[in-house]
MARPA-39083 format. One record per residue (C-alpha): residue in one letter; x, y, z. Coordinates in nm, 3 decimals. Layout:
REM residues N
<rec><code>a</code><x>X</x><y>Y</y><z>Z</z></rec>
...
This chain:
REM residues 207
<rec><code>x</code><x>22.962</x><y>13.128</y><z>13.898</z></rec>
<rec><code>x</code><x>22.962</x><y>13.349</y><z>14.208</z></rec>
<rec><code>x</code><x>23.262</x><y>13.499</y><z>14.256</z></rec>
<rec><code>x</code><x>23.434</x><y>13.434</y><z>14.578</z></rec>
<rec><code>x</code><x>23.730</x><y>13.673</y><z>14.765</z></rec>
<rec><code>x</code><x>24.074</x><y>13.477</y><z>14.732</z></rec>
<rec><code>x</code><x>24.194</x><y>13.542</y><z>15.086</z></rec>
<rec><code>x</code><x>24.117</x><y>13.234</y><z>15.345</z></rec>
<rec><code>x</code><x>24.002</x><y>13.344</y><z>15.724</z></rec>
<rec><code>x</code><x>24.256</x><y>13.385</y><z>15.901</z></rec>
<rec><code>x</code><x>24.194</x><y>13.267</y><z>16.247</z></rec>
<rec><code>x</code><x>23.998</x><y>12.983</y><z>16.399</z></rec>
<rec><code>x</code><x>23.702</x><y>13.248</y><z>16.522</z></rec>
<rec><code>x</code><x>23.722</x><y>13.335</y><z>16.162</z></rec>
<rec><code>x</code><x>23.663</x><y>13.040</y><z>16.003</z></rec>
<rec><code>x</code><x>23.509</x><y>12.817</y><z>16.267</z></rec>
<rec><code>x</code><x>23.670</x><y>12.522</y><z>16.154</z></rec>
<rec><code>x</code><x>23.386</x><y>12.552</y><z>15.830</z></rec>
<rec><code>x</code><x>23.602</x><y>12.428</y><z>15.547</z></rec>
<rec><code>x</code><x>23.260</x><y>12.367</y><z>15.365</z></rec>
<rec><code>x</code><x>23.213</x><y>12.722</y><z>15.334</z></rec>
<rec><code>x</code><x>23.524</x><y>12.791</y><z>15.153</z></rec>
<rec><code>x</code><x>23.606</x><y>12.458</y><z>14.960</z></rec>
<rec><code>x</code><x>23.258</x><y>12.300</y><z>14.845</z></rec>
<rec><code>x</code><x>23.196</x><y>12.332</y><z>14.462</z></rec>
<rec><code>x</code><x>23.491</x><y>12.599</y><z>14.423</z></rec>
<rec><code>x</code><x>23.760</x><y>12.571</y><z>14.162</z></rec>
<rec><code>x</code><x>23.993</x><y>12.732</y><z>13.959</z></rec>
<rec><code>x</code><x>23.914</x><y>12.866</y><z>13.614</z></rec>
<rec><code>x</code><x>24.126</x><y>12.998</y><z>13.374</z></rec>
<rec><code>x</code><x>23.985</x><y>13.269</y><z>13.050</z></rec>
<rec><code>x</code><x>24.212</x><y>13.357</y><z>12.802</z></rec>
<rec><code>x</code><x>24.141</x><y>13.593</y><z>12.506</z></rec>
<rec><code>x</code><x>24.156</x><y>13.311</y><z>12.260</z></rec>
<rec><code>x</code><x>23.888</x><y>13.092</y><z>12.421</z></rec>
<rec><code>x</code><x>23.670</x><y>13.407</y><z>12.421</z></rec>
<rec><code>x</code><x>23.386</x><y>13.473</y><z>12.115</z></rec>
<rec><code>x</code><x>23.290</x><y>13.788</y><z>12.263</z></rec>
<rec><code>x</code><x>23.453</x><y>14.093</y><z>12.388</z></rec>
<rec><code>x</code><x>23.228</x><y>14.137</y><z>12.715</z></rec>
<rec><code>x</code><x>23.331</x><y>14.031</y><z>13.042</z></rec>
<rec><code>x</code><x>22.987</x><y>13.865</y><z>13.144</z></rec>
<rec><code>x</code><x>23.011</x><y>13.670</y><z>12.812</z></rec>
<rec><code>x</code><x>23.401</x><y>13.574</y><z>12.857</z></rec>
<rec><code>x</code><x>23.439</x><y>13.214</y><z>12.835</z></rec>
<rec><code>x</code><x>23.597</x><y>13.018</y><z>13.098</z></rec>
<rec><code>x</code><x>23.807</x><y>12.678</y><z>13.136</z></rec>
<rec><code>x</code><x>23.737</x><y>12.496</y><z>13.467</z></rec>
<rec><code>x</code><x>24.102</x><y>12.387</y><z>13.621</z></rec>
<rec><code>x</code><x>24.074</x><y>12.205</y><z>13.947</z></rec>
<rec><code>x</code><x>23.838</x><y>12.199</y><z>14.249</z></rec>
<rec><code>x</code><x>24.015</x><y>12.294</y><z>14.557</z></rec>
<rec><code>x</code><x>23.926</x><y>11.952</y><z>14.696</z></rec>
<rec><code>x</code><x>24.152</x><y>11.810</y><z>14.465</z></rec>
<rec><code>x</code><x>24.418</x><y>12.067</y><z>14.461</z></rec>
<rec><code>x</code><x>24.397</x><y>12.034</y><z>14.826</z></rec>
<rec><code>x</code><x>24.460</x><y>11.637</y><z>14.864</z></rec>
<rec><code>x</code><x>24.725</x><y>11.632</y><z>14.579</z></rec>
<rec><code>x</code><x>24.939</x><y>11.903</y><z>14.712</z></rec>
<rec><code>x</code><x>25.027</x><y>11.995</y><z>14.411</z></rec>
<rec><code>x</code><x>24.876</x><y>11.949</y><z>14.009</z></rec>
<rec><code>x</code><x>25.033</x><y>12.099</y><z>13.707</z></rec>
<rec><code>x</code><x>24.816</x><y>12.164</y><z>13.364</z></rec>
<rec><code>x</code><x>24.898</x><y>12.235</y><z>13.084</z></rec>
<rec><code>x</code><x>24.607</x><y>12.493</y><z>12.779</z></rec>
<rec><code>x</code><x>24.775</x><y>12.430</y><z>12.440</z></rec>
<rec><code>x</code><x>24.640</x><y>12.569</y><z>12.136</z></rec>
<rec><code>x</code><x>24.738</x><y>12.635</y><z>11.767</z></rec>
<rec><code>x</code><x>24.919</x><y>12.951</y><z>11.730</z></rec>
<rec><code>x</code><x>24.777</x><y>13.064</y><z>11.341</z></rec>
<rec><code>x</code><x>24.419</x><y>12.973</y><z>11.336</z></rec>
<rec><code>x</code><x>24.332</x><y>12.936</y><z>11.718</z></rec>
<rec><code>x</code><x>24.053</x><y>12.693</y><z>11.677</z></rec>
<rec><code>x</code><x>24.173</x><y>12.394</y><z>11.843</z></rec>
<rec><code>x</code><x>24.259</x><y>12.310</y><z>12.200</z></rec>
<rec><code>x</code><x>24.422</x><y>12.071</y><z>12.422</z></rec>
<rec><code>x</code><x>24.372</x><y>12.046</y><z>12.775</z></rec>
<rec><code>x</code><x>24.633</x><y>11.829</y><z>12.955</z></rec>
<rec><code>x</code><x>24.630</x><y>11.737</y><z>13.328</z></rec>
<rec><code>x</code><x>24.893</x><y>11.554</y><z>13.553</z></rec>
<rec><code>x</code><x>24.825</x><y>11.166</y><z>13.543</z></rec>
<rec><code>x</code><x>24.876</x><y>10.927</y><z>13.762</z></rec>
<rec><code>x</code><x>25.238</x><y>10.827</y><z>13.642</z></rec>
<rec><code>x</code><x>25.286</x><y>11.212</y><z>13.744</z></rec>
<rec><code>x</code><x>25.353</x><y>11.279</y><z>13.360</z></rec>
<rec><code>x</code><x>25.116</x><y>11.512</y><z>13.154</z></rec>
<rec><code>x</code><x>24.812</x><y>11.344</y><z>12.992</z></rec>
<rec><code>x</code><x>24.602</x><y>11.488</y><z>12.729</z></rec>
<rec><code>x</code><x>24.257</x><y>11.506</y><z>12.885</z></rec>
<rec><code>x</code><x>24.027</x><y>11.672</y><z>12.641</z></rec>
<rec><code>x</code><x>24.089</x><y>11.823</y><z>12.277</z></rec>
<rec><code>x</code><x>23.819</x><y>12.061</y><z>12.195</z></rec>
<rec><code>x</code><x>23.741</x><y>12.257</y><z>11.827</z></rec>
<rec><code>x</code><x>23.664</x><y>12.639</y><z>11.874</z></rec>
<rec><code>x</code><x>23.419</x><y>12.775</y><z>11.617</z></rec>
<rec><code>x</code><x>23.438</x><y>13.173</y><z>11.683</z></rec>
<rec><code>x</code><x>23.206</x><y>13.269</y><z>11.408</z></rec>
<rec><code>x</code><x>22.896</x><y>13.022</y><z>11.484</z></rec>
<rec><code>x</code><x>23.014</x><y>13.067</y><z>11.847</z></rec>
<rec><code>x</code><x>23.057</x><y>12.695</y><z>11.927</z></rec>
<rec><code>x</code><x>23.296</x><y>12.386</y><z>12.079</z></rec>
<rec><code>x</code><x>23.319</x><y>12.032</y><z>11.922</z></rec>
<rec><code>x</code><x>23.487</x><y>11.826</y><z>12.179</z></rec>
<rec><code>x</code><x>23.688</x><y>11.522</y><z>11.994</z></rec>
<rec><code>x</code><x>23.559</x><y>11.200</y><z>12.066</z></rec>
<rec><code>x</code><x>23.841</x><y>10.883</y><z>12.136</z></rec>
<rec><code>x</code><x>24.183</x><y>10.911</y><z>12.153</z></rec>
<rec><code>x</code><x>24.294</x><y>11.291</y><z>12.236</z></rec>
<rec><code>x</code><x>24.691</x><y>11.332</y><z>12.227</z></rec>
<rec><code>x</code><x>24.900</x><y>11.576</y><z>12.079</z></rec>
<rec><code>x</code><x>24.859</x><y>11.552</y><z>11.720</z></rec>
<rec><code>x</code><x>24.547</x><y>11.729</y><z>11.777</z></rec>
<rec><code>x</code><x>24.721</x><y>12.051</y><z>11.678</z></rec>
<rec><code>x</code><x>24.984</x><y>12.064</y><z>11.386</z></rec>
<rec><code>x</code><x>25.200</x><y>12.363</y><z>11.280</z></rec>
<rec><code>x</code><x>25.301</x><y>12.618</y><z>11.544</z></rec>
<rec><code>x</code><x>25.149</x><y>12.601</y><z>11.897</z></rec>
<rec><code>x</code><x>25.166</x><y>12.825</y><z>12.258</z></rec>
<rec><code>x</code><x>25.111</x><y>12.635</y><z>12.589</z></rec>
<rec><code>x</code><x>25.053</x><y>12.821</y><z>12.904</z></rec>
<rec><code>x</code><x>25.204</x><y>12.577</y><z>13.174</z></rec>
<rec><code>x</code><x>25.048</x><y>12.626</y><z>13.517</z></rec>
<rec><code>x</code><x>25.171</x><y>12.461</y><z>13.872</z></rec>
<rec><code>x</code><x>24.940</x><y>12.482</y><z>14.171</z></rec>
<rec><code>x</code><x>25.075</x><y>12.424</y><z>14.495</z></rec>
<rec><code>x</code><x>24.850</x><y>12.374</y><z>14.834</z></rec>
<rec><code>x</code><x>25.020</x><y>12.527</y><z>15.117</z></rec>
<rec><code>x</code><x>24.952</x><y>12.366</y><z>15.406</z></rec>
<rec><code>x</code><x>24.742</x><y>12.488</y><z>15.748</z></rec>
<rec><code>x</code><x>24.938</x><y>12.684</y><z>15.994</z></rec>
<rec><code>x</code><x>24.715</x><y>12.758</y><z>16.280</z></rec>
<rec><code>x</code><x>24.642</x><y>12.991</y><z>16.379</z></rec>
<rec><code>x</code><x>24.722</x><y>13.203</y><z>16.099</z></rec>
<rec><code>x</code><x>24.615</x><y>13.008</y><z>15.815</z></rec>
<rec><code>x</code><x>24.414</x><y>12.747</y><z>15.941</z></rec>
<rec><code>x</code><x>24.258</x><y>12.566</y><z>15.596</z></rec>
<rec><code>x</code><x>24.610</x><y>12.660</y><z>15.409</z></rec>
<rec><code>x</code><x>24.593</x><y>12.849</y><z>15.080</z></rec>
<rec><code>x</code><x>24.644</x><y>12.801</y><z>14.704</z></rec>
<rec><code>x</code><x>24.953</x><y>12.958</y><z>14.494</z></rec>
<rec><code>x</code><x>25.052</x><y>12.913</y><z>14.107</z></rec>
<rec><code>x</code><x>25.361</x><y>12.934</y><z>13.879</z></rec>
<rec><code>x</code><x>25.298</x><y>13.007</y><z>13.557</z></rec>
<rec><code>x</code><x>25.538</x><y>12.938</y><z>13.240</z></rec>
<rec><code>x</code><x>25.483</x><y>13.003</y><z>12.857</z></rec>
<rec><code>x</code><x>25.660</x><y>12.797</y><z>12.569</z></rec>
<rec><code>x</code><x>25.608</x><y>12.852</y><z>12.183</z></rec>
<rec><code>x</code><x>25.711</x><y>12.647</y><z>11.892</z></rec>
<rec><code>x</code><x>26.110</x><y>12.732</y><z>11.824</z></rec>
<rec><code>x</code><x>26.128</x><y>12.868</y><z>12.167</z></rec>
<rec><code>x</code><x>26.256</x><y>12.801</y><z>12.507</z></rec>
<rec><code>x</code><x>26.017</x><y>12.799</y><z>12.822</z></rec>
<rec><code>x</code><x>25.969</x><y>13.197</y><z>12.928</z></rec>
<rec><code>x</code><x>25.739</x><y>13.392</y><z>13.201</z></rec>
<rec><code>x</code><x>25.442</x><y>13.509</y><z>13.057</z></rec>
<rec><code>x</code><x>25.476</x><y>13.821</y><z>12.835</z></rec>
<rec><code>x</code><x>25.183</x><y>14.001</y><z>13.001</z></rec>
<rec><code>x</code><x>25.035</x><y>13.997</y><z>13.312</z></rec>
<rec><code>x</code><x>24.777</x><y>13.703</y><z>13.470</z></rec>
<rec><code>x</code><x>24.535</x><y>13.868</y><z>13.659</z></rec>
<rec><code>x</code><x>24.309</x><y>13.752</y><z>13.911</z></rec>
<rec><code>x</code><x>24.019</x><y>13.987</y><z>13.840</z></rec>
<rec><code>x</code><x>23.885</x><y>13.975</y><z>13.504</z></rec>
<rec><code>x</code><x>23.731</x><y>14.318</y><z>13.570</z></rec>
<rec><code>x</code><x>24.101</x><y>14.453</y><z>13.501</z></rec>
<rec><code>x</code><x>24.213</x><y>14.255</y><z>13.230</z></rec>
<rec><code>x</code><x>24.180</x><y>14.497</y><z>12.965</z></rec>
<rec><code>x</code><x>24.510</x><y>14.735</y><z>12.972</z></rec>
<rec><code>x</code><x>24.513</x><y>14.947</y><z>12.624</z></rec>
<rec><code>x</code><x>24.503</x><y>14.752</y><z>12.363</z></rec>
<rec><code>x</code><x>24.563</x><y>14.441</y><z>12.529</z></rec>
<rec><code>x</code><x>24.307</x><y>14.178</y><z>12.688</z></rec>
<rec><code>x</code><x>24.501</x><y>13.983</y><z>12.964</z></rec>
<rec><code>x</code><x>24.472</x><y>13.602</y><z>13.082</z></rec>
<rec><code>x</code><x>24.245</x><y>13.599</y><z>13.420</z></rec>
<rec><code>x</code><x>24.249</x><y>13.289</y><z>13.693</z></rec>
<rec><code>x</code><x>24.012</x><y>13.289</y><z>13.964</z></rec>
<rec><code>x</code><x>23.882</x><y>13.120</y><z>14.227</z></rec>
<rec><code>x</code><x>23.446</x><y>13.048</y><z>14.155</z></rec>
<rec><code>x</code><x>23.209</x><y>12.859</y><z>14.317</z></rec>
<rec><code>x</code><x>22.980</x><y>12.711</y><z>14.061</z></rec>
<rec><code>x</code><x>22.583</x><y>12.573</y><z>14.101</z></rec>
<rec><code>x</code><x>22.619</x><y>12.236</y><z>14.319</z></rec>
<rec><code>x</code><x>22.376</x><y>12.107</y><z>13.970</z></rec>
<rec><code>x</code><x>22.669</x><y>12.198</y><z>13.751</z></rec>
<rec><code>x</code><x>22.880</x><y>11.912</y><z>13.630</z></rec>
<rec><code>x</code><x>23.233</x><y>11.891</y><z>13.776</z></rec>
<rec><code>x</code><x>23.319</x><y>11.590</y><z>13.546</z></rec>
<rec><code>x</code><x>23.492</x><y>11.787</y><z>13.270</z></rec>
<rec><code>x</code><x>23.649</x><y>12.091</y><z>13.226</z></rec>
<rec><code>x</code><x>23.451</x><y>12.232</y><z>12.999</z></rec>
<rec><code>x</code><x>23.027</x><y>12.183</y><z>12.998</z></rec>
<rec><code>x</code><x>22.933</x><y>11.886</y><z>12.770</z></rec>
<rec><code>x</code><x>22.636</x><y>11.892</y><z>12.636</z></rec>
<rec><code>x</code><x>22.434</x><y>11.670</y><z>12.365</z></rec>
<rec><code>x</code><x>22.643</x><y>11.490</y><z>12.115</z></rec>
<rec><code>x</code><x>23.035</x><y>11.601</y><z>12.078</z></rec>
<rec><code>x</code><x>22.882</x><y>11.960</y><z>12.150</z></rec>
<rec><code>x</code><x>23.047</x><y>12.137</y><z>12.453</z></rec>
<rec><code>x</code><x>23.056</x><y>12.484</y><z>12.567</z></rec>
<rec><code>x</code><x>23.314</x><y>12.702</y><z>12.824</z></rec>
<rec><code>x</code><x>23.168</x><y>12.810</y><z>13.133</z></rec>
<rec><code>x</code><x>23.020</x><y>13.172</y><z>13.172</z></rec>
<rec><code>x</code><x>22.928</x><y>13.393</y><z>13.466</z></rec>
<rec><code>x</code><x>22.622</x><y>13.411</y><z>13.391</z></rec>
<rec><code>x</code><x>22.506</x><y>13.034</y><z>13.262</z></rec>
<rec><code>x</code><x>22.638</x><y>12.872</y><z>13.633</z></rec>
């Protein structure tokens, strides 16, 4: 993944009317500590979200990264559907020891995960051209956290969009940013799948 700066041109000279250069194969990815089986940034592991294509003609797309709060080794990944309500997409097994992901084949819903859980609850929003001053719009999120037993809150810690400064102390911080992957890399999923129910997250330096 290349990594791209957030900030749209700004003016029609800028940009040239080129939305190519700015929207083609770039999305949104989200790491979070949990998804991660090692401790350096160019081996953090990364969740692919939505291509700005899609958040673009959609206006606006809420998803949802659930995973079980005692063991973290399992993972839902729930999208908006078409009835507008959240849909399980993909349920995934995290193996931090042999470093791997078992995607789960058939029916993927909630009881996935059982006991205690944390979702982080994202909204994207596409705000919409204003030429000249923002002439192919730009991209904002929301961001809400709810555990078992408790009500919806703001995160606890900080999201940051540069996963150069998520470490702060003693704490590793939740990073979104905007990528542009390899135009041979599959777009299909939100994770890589591979051979079999094998999958794997998405790393700088494997796209």
């Amino acid at each position: 993944m290349v990594k791209l700066n957030s900030t749209f041109p700004r003016t029609l000279f800028e940009g040239k009317y080129d939305d190519e250069r700015y929207f083609d194969n770039v999305s949104m990815y989200f790491n979070h500590p949990v998804i991660d089986f090692e401790s350096s940034i160019e081996k953090a592991n990364w969740i692919r979200l939505i291509t700005l294509y899609d958040v673009r003609e959609k206006e606006s797309e809420i998803f949802k990264i659930e995973y079980d709060e005692n063991s973290k080794t399992k993972l839902i990944i729930w999208q908006t559907g078409s009835s507008q309500l959240l849909v399980a997409k993909e349920c995934y097994t995290m193996d931090k020891t042999a470093k791997t992901v078992t995607r789960k084949t058939g029916a993927c819903n909630s009881n996935f995960i059982t006991g205690n859980r944390v979702k982080f609850i994202f909204k994207f929003t596409f705000i919409k051209p204003n030429v000249p001053n923002l002439i192919f719009g730009d991209i904002k999120f929301n961001t809400k956290v709810n555990e078992t037993n408790k009500a919806c809150h703001d995160p606890d810690i900080s999201i940051f969009d540069d996963i150069r400064n998520r470490k702060v102390g003693a704490v590793t911080h939740p990073v979104i940013h905007y990528y542009r992957t390899q135009s041979t890399a599959s777009q299909d999923h939100h994770t890589i799948w591979t051979t079999g129910q094998s999958a794997r997250f998405l790393e700088l330096n494997q796209i």
